[in-house]
NULOBA-512974 format. One record per residue (C-alpha): residue in three letters; x, y, z. Coordinates in steps of 0.05 Angstrom, whole numbers, plus 5000, padded with zeros to 4 digits. Example, Ala and Ser with C-alpha at 12.3 -4.5 7.8 and 13.67 -1.06 7.14 Angstrom:
# NULOBA-512974
NODE/residuo/c1/c2/c3
NODE/ALA/5246/4910/5156
NODE/SER/5273/4979/5143
END
This chain:
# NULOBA-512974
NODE/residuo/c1/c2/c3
NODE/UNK/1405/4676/4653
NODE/UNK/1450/4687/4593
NODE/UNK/1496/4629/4565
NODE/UNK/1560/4656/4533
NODE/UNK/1617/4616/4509
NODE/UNK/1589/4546/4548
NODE/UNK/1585/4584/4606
NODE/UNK/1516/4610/4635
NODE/UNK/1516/4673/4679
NODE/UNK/1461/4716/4717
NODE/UNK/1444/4777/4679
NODE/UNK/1429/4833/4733
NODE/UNK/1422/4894/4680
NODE/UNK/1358/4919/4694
NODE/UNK/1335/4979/4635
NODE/UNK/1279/5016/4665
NODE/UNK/1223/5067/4632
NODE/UNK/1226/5130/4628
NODE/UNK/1201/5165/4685
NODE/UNK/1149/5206/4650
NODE/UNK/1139/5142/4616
NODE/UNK/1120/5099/4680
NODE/UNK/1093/5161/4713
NODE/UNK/1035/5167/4662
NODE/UNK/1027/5096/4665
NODE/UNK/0956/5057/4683
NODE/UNK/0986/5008/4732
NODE/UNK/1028/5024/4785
NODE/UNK/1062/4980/4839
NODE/UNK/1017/5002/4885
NODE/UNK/0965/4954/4851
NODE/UNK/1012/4898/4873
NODE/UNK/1017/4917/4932
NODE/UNK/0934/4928/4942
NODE/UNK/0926/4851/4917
NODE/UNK/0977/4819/4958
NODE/UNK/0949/4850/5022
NODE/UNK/0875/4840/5007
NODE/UNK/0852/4799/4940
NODE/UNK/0780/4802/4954
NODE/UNK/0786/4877/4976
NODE/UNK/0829/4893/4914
NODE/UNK/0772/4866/4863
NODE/UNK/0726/4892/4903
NODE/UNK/0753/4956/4889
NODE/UNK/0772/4943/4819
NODE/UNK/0689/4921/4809
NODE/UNK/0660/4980/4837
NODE/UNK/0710/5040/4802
NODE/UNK/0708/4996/4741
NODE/UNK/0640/4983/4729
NODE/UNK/0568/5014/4745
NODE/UNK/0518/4973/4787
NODE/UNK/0446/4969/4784
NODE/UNK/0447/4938/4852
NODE/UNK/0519/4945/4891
NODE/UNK/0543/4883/4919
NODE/UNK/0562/4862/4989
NODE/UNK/0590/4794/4982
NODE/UNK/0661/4793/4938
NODE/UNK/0676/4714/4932
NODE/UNK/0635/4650/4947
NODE/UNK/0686/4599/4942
NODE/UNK/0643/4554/4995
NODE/UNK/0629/4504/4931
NODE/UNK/0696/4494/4909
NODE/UNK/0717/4495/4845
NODE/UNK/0655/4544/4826
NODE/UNK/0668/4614/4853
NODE/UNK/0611/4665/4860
NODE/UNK/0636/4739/4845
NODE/UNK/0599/4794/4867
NODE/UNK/0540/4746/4879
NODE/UNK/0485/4794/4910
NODE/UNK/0507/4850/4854
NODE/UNK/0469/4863/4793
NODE/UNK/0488/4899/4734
NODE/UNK/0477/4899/4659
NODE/UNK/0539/4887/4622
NODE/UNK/0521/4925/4546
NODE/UNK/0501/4987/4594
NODE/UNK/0570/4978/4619
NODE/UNK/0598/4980/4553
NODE/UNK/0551/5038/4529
NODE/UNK/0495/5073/4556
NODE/UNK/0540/5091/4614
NODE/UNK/0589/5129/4568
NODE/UNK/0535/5168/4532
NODE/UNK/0511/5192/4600
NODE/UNK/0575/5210/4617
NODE/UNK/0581/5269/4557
NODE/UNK/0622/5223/4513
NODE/UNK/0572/5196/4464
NODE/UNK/0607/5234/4410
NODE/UNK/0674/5189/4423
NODE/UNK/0683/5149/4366
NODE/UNK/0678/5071/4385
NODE/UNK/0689/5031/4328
NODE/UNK/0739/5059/4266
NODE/UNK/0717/4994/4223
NODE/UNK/0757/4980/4167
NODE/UNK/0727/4922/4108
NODE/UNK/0789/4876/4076
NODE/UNK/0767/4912/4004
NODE/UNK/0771/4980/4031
NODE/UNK/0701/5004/4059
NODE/UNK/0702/5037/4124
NODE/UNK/0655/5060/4179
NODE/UNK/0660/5105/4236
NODE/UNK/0615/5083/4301
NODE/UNK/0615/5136/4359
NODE/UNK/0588/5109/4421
NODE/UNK/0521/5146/4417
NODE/UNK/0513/5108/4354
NODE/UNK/0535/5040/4371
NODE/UNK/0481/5047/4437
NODE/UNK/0431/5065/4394
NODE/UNK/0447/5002/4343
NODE/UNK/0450/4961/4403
NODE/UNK/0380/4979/4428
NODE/UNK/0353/4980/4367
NODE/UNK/0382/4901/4368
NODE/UNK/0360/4886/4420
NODE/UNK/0289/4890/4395
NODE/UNK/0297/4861/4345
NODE/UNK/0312/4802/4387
NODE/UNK/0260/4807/4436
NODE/UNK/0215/4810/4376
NODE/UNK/0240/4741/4350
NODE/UNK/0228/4709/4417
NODE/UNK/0305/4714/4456
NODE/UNK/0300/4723/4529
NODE/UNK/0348/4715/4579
NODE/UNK/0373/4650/4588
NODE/UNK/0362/4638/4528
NODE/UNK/0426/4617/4478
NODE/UNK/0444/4658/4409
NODE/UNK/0494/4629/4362
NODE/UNK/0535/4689/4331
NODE/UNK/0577/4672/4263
NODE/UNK/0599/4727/4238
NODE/UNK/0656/4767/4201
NODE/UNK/0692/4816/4230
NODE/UNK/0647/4869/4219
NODE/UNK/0605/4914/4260
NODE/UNK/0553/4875/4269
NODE/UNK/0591/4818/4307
NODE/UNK/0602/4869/4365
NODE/UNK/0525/4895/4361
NODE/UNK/0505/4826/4355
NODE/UNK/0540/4809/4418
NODE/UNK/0514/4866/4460
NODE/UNK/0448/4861/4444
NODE/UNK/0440/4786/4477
NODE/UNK/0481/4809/4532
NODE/UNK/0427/4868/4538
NODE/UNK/0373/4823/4543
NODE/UNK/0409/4764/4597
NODE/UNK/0402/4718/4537
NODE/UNK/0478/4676/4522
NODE/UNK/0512/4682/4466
NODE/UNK/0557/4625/4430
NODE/UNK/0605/4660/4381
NODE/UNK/0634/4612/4324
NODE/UNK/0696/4634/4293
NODE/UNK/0668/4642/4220
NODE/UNK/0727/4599/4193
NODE/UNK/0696/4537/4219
NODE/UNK/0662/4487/4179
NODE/UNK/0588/4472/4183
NODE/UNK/0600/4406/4216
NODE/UNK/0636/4452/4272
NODE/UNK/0584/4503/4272
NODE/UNK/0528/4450/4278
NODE/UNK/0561/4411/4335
NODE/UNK/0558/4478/4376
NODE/UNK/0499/4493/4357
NODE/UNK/0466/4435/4382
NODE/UNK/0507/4432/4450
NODE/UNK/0495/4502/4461
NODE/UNK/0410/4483/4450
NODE/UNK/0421/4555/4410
NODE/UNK/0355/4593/4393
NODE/UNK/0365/4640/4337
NODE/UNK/0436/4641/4293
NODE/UNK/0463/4707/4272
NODE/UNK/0502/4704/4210
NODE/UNK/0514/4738/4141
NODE/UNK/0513/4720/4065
NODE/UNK/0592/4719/4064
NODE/UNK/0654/4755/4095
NODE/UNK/0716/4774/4060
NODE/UNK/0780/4742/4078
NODE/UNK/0844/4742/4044
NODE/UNK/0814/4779/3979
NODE/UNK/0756/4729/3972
NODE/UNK/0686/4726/4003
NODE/UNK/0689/4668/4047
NODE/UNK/0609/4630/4049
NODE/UNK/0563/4626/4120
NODE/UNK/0510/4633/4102
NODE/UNK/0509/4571/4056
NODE/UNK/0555/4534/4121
NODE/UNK/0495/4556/4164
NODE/UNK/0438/4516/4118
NODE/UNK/0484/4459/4118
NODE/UNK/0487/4447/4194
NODE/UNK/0411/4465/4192
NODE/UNK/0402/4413/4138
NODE/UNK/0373/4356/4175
NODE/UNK/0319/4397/4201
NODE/UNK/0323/4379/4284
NODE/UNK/0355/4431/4311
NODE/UNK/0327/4479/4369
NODE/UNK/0339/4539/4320
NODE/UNK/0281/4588/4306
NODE/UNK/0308/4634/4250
NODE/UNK/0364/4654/4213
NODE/UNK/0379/4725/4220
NODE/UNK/0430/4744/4153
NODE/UNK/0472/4803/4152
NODE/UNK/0478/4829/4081
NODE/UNK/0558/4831/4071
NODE/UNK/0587/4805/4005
NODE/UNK/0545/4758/3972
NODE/UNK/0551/4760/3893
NODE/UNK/0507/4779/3854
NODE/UNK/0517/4723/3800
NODE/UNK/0498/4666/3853
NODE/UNK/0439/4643/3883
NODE/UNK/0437/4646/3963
NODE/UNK/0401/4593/3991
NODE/UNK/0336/4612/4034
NODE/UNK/0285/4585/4075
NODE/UNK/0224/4623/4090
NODE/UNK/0190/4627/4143
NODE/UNK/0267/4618/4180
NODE/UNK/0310/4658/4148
NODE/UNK/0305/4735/4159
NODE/UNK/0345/4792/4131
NODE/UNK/0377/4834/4191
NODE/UNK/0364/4907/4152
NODE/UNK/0293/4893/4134
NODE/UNK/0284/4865/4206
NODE/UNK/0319/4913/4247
NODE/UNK/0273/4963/4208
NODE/UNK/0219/4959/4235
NODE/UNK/0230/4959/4307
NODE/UNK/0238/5018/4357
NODE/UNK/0309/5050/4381
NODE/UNK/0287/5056/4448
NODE/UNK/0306/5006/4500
NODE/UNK/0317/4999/4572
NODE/UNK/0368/4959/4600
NODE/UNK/0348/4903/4655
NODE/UNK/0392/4891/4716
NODE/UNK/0413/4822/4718
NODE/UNK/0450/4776/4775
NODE/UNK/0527/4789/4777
NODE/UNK/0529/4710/4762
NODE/UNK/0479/4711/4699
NODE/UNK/0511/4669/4649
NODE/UNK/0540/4715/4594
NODE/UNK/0572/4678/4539
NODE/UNK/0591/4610/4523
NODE/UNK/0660/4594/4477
NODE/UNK/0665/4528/4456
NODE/UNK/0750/4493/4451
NODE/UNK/0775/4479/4379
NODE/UNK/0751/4407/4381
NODE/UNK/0824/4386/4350
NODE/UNK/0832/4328/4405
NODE/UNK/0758/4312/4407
NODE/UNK/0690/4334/4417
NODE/UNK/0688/4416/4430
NODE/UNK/0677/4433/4508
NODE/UNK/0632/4497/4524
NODE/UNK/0672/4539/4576
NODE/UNK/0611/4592/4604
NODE/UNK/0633/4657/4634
NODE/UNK/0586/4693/4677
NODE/UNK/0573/4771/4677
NODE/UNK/0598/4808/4738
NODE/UNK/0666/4771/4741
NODE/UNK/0684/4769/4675
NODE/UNK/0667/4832/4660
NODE/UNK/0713/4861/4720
NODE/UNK/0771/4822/4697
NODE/UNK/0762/4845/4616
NODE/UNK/0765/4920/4645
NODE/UNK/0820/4915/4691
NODE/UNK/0874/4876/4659
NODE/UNK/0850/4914/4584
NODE/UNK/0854/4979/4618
NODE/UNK/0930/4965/4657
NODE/UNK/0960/4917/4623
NODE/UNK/0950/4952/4556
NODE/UNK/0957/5020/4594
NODE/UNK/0902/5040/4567
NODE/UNK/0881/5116/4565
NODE/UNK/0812/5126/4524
NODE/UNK/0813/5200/4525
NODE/UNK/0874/5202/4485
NODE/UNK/0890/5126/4455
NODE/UNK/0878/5093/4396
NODE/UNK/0881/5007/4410
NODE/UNK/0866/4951/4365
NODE/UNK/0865/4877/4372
NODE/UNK/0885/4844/4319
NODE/UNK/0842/4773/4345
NODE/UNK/0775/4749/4316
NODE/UNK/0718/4758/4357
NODE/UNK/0711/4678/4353
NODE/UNK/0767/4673/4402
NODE/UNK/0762/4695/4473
NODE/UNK/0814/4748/4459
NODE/UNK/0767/4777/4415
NODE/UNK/0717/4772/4465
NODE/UNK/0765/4807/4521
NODE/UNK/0798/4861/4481
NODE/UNK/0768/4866/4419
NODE/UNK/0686/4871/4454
NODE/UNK/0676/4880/4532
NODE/UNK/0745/4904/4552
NODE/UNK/0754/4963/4509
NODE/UNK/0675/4985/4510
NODE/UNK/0678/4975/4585
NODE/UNK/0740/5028/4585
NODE/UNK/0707/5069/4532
NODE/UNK/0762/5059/4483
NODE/UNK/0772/5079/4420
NODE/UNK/0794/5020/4376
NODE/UNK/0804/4991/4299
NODE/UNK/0771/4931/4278
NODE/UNK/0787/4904/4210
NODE/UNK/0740/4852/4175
NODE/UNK/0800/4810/4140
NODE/UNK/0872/4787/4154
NODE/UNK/0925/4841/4167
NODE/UNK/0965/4809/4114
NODE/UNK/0911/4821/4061
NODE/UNK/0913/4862/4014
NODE/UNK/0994/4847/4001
NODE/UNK/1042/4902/3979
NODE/UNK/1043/4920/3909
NODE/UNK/1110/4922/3876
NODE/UNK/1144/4978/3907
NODE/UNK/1125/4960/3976
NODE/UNK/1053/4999/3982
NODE/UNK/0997/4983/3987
NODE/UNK/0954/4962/3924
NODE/UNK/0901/5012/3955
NODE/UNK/0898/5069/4010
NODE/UNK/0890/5040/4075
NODE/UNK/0908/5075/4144
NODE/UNK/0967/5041/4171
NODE/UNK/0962/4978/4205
NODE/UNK/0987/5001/4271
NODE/UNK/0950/5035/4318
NODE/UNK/0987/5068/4378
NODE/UNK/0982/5117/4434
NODE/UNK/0988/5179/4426
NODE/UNK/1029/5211/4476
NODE/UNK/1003/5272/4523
NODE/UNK/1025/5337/4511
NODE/UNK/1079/5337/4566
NODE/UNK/1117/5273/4533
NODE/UNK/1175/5269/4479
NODE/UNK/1132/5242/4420
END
């Protein structure tokens, strides 16, 4: 409807893609059509083209115990094999990942046979420190690297992980935490956000402090501590991730696990009261992440370029920044800071080199660029 002097009108101008445009496109109306005729048969299909199986599933939906549905419930998969080893045994272990970008200027450039092999190698490093599945991981973390390996790794194993956006306070962090009964807490010294190191480490010893929690260790990512101040420690607790992840093997096999193993838990901001855990389970979820990152971003990971802009603290972050794009073997940006940060010198650049902040598609060879 458009209102034009006091009047309101029905606007019936309709501005279509281009052809070539919608032609090349991911989704298609035929995808609506498939879901109104059949749901269970369309995610059915979405599932099994989407995602590899350890054990194919027969039975789509159990909605006999209403409001908790059951998808895929006699499936098994593993959902960091889905995001990884799959792609390396498909030839493209060389396709980059992760084009990491730090808020002071450091970057890193993660192929998929490198990210699987950090993953692994994570993942015994957790098995080491006593995670098993089932069992819960608090993850507070920048947005570097390691938040996504971090992730993967407990999702290798069938253990949960509870990712705390690392601008929460230790009060927050503790309260999920305890809820969560977490096990082991991932952090790092510090993170840089909006040109200053922002403390978790320190925020993780605070909601520690009293000394009752179910937490085993501390595992600390060295990030951007300074040199001039004294990070707290606790021994016997507290662990370094590089001298850790050190000493174990790069080797490891991925487990099969029930469609309806829990995968994560993400806990609600708390502003109107006490923060509620929502859990998402594996097979679903995961189905979901890969079809709506792959068509509603029209995604295309043998030519595209995609970032998320979201913290991995956030569901969106878990969706499209994590198990969405992996699952489509995507090629994406993550930056550790704000997008705002560093600001423009005078001029209008950049005070340093950076790539530029957006990250498109790159059209085939038979569209107008």
């Amino acid at each position: 409807m458009v209102e034009a002097m006091g009047e309101v009108r029905a606007e019936d101008m309709v501005f279509g893609p281009p052809p070539s445009f919608a032609g090349d496109a991911a989704a298609s109306e035929a995808l609506y059509e498939q879901a109104r005729a059949n749901r269970e048969q369309f995610w059915a299909d979405q599932a099994r083209s989407l995602l590899h199986w350890h054990r194919p599933f027969t039975e789509v939906l159990d909605w006999s115990n209403a409001p908790f549905a059951r998808w895929f419930g006699d499936g098994q998969l593993n959902v960091a094999y889905n995001c990884l080893d799959r792609h390396v045994l498909a030839g493209n272990g060389d396709r980059v990942a992760l084009l990491w970008e730090g808020e002071p200027g450091d970057t890193r450039r993660i192929t998929y046979g490198e990210l699987t092999a950090e993953v692994k190698r994570a993942a015994n490093l957790l098995t080491a420190l006593g995670v098993r599945a089932g069992d819960r991981v608090a993850i507070y973390l920048p947005m570097i690297p390691e938040a996504v390996i971090a992730m993967l790794a407990v999702a290798r194993l069938g253990a949960v992980h509870s990712v705390v956006f690392g601008g929460f306070s230790a009060e927050s962090l503790r309260a999920r935490i305890d809820d969560a009964e977490a096990k082991l807490v991932i952090t790092a010294d510090g993170g840089w956000r909006k040109g200053k190191v922002s403390p978790l480490k320190p925020a993780v010893d605070a909601a520690l402090a009293s000394g009752d929690s179910t937490v085993e260790h501390v595992l600390v990512v060295q990030r951007a501590w300074p040199d001039d101040q004294e990070l707290g420690w606790t021994e016997g607790r507290d662990l370094w991730w590089h001298e850790e992840i050190a000493q174990v093997d790069w080797e490891h096999e991925a487990q099969a696990f029930e469609a309806e193993n829990p995968l994560f838990i993400l806990y609600t901001s708390g502003t109107t009261g006490k923060p509620k855990g929502i859990l998402h389970t594996s097979g679903g979820y995961l189905t979901q992440a890969a079809y709506t990152h792959r068509n509603v971003f029209d995604l295309h990971p043998e030519t595209d370029v995609y970032w998320s802009t979201a913290d991995v603290g956030w569901v969106t972050g878990h969706s499209y920044v994590v198990y969405g794009p992996l699952a489509n073997g995507a090629t994406e940006v993550m930056y550790e800071g704000t997008p705002d940060t560093p600001m423009p010198a005078a001029g209008g650049r950049s005070s340093r080199s950076t790539r530029s902040a957006s990250c498109t598609r790159r059209p085939p060879p038979s569209a107008p660029s």
